[in-house]
ZADOLUM-145274 format. One record per residue (C-alpha): residue in three letters; residue number from 1; x negated, y negated, z negated. Coordinates in nm, 3 decimals. Each point is the difference from the previous one (the first is absolute). Layout:
N
 code pos       u       v       w
  ALA NUM       X       Y       Z
...
//
This chain:
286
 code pos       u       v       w
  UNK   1  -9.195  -9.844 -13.881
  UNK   2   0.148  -0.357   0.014
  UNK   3   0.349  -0.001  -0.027
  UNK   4   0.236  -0.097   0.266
  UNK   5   0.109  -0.342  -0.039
  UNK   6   0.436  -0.071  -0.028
  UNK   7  -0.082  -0.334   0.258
  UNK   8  -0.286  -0.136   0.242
  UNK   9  -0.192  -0.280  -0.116
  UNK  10   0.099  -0.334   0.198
  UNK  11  -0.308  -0.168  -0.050
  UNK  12  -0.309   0.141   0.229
  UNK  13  -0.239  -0.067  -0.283
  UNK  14   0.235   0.213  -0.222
  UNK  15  -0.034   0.282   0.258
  UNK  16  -0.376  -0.063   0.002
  UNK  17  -0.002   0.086  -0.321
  UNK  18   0.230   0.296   0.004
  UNK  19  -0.222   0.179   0.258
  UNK  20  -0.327  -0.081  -0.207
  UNK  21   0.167   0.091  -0.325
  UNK  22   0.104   0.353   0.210
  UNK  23  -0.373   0.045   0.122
  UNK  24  -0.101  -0.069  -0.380
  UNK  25  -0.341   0.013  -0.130
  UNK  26  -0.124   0.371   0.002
  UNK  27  -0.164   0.182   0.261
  UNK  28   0.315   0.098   0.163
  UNK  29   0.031  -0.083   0.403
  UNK  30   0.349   0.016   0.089
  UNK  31   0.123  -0.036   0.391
  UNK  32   0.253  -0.192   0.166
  UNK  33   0.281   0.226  -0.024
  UNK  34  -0.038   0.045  -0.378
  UNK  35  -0.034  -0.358  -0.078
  UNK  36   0.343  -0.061   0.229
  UNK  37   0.146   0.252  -0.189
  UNK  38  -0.105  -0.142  -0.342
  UNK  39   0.098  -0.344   0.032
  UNK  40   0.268   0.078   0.211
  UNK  41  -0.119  -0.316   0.275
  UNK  42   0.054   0.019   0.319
  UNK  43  -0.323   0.183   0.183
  UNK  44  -0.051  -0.357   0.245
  UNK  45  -0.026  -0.178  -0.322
  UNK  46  -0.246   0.254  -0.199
  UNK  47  -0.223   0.048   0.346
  UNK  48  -0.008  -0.421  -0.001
  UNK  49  -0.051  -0.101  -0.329
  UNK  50  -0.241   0.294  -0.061
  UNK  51  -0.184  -0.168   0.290
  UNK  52  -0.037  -0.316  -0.170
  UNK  53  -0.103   0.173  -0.324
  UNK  54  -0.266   0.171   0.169
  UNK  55  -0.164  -0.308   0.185
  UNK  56   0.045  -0.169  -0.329
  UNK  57  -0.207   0.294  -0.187
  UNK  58   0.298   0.062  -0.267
  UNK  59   0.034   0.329   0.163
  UNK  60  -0.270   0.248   0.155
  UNK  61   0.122   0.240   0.313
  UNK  62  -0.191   0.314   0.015
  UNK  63   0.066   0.284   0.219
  UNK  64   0.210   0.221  -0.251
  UNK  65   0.227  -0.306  -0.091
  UNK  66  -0.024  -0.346  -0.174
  UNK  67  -0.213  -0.078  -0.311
  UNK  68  -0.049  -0.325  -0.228
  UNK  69  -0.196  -0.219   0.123
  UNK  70  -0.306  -0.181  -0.120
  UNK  71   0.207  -0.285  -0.147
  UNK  72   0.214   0.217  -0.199
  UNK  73  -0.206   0.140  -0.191
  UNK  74  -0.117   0.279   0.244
  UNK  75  -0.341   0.099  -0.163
  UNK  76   0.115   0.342  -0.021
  UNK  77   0.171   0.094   0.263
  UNK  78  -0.235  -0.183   0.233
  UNK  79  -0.256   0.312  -0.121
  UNK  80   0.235   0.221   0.190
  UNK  81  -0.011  -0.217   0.313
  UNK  82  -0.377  -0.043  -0.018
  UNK  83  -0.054   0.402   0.003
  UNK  84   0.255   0.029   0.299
  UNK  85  -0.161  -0.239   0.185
  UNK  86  -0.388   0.132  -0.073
  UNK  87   0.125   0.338   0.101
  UNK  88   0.125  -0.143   0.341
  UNK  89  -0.315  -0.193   0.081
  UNK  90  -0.280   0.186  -0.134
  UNK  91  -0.087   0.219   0.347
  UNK  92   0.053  -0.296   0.173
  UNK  93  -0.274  -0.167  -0.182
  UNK  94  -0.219   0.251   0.020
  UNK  95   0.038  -0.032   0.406
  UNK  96  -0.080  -0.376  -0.026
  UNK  97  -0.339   0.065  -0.182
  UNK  98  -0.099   0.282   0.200
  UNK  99   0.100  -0.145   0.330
  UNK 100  -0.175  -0.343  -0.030
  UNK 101  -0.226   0.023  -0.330
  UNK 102   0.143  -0.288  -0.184
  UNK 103   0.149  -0.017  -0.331
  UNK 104   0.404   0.078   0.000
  UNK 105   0.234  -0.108  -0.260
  UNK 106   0.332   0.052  -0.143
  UNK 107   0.179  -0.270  -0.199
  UNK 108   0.367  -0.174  -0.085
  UNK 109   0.017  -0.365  -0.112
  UNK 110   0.167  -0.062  -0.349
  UNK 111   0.036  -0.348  -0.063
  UNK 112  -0.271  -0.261   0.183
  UNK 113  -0.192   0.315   0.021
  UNK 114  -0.062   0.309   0.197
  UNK 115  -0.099   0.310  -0.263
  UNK 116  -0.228   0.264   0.221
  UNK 117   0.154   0.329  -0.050
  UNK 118  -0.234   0.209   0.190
  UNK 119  -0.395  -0.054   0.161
  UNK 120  -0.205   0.221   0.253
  UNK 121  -0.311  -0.072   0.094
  UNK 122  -0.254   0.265  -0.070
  UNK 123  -0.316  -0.119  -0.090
  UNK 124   0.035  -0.336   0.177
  UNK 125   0.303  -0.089  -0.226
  UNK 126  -0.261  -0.169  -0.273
  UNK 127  -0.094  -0.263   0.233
  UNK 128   0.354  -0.123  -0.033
  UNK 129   0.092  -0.174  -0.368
  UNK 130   0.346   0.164   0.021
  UNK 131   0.126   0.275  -0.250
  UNK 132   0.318   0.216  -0.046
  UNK 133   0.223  -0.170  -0.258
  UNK 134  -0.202  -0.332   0.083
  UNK 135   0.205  -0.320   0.091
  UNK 136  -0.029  -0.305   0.276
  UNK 137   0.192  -0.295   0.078
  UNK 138   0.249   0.008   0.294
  UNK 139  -0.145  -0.292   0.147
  UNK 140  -0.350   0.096   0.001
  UNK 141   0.010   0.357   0.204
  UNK 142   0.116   0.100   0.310
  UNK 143   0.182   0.274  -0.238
  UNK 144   0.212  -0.287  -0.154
  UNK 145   0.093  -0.174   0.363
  UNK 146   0.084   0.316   0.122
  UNK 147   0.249   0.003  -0.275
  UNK 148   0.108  -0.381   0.011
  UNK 149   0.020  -0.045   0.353
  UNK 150   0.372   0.225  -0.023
  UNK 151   0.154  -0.262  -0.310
  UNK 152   0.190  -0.262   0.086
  UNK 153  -0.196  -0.331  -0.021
  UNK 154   0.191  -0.121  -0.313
  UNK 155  -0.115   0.377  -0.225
  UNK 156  -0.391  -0.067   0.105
  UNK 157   0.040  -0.352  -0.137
  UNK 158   0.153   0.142  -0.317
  UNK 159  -0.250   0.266  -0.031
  UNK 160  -0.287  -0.241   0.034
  UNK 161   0.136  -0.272  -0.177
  UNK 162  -0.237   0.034  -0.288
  UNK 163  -0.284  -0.066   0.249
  UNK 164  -0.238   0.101   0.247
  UNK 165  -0.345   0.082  -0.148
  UNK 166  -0.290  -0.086   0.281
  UNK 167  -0.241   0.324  -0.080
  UNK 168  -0.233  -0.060   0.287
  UNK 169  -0.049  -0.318   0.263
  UNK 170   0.231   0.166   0.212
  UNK 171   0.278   0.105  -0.230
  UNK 172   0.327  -0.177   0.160
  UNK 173   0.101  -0.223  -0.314
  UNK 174   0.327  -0.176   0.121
  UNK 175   0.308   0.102   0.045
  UNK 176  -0.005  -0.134   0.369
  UNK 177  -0.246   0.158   0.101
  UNK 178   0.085   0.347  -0.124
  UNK 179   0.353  -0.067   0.194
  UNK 180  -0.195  -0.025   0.338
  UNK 181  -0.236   0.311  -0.072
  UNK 182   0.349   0.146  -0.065
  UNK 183   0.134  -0.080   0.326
  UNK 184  -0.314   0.148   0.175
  UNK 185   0.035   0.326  -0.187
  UNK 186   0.398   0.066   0.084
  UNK 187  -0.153  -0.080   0.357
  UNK 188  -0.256   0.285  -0.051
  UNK 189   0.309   0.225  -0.041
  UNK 190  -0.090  -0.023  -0.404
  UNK 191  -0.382   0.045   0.053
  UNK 192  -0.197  -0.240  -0.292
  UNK 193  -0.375  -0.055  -0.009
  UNK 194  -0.216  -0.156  -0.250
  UNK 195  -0.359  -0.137   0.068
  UNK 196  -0.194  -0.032  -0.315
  UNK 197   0.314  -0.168  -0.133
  UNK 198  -0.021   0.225  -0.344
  UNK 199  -0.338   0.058   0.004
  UNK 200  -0.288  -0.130   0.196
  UNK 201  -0.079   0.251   0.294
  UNK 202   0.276   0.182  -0.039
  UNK 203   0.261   0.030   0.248
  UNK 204   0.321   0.211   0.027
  UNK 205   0.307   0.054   0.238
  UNK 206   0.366   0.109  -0.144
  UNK 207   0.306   0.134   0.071
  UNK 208   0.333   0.056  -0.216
  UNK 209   0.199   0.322  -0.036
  UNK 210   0.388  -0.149   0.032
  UNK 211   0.307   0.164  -0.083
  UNK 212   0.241   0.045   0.249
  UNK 213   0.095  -0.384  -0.069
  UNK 214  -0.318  -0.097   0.025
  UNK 215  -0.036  -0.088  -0.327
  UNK 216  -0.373   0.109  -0.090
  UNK 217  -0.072   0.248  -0.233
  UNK 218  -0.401   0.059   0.028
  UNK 219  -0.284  -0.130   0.183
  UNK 220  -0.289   0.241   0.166
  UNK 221  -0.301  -0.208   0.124
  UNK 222  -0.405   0.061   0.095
  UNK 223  -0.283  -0.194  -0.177
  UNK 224  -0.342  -0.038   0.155
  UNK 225  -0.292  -0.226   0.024
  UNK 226   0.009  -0.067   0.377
  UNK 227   0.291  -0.179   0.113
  UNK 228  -0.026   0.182   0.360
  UNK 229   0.053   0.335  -0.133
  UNK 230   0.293  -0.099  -0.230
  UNK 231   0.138  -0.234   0.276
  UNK 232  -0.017   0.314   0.261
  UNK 233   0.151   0.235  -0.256
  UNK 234   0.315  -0.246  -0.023
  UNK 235   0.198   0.281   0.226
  UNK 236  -0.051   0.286  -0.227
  UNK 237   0.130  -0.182  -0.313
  UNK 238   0.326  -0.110   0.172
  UNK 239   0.040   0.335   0.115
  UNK 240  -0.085   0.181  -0.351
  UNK 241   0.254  -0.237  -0.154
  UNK 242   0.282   0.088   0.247
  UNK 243  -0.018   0.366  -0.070
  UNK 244  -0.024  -0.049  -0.364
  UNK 245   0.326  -0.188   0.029
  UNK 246   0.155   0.291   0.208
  UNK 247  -0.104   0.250  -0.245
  UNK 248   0.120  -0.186  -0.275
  UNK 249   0.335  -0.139   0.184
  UNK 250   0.061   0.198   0.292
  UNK 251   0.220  -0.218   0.160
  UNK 252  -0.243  -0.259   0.065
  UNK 253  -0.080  -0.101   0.311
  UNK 254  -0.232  -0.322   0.130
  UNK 255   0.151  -0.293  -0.111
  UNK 256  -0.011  -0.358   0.142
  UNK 257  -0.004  -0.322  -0.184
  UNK 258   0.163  -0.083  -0.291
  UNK 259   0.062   0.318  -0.102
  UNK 260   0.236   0.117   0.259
  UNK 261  -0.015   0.353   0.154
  UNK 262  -0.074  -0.011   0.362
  UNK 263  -0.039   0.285   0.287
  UNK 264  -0.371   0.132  -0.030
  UNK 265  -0.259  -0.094   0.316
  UNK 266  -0.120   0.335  -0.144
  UNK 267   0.023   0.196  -0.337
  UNK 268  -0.371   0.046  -0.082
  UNK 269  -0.260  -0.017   0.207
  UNK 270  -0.204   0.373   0.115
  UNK 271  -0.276   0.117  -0.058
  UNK 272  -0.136  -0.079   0.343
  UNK 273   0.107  -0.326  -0.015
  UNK 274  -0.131  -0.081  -0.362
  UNK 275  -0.336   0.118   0.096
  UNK 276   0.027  -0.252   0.334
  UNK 277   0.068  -0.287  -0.261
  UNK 278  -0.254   0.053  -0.226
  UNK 279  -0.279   0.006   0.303
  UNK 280   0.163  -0.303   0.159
  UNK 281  -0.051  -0.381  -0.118
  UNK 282   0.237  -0.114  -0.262
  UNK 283   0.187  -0.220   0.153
  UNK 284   0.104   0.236   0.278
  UNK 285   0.313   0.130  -0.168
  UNK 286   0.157  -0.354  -0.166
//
């Protein structure tokens, strides 16, 4: 355990670096109350600055506590996360595939990438060049927007500041460009599509699991060949990826733009109503 320190740190980058020195580079998770009691900050000033650590991916929040994250070093105890995470979404995959026929997947972006943690797709799941422990670019996928469209502007241009690789003729390859299909998907309520923009005839829709600060944490999305059937399937993801997040975080509830927590038009959809969607056009329910 970390010892209590004799006097606060006056700088805020010193207390960054207390509470990510406390967190430390095992497998540990520790929660709010043991951090405040370790550091001996006030709670306001852990809860903020472990919300800037989090958007800024030097620490991971996961439902038993907060981890490293990916930029410190967090190999290890991102292992954890990834089995927590798989556990939560698995029968919620399985619902996708059976309930539409396409191919579901499970991933978490590390990096410019997304890293697929998870795929379901029966026999149909060849016709898809996707693989668990496979990688994609953020920009590319509707997994990757799903992801981007919660950053701030200024962390996507960081991100992707070592370039945008065109993969197909319709692979969005400019920063400006990706900001506007950005803007369309946080008007979607978070849904992402991709038309053949990884791979020719391939199209996909996306949704993030969020903490309870929105910050996301993994992305659930369906793959198909027809772009009708993945367009019309856009409800179920953004459902699936809602109840992942309450499993995971049960505190979450919808959340608006930005990030911010807002009062739910309804918690999940039913059944009934799911079934309604996925008979109706796709552009009903936007």
């Amino acid at each position: 355990m970390a010892a209590e320190p004799t006097a606060l740190p006056a700088s805020m980058i010193e207390r960054m670096t207390l509470i990510i020195d406390t967190i430390g580079g095992g497998q540990a998770r520790l929660e709010v109350d043991t951090l405040v009691r370790r550091t001996g900050l006030p709670r306001s000033t852990v809860r903020r600055i472990l919300d800037q650590l989090v958007k800024l991916h030097w620490v991971a929040e996961h439902p038993d506590g907060y981890g490293v994250g990916h930029r410190f070093g967090g190999a290890v105890a991102d292992d954890r996360g990834h089995a927590d995470i798989r556990a939560a979404a698995a029968p919620h995959l399985h619902r996708l595939h059976v309930a539409t026929g396409l191919v579901a997947h499970l991933a978490k972006h590390t990096g410019a990438e997304v890293f697929y943690l998870d795929k379901v797709g029966g026999p149909g799941a060849a016709s898809i060049p996707s693989r668990v422990g496979g990688r994609a670019p953020l920009h590319a996928t509707a997994l990757g927007k799903a992801v981007l469209a919660w950053w701030q502007p200024e962390q996507v241009e960081e991100v992707l500041a070592a370039g945008m690789a065109r993969l197909t003729h319709r692979t969005i390859a400019d920063i400006a460009t990706l900001h506007e299909e950005l803007s369309l998907v946080r008007g979607r309520r978070g849904v992402a599509y991709e038309r053949g923009e990884h791979t020719p005839q391939v199209s996909c829709v996306a949704a993030a699991v969020r903490t309870p600060a929105g910050v996301p944490v993994a992305v659930v999305s369906m793959s198909g060949r027809e772009l009708a059937d993945v367009e019309r399937a856009a409800p179920l993801v953004l459902d699936a990826a809602l109840r992942i997040s309450k499993e995971l975080y049960p505190s979450v509830r919808e959340r608006g733009e930005g990030g911010q927590t807002a009062a739910p038009e309804r918690e999940t959809w039913t059944p009934q109503m799911l079934d309604r969607l996925m008979q109706r056009g796709h552009g009903d329910w936007i």
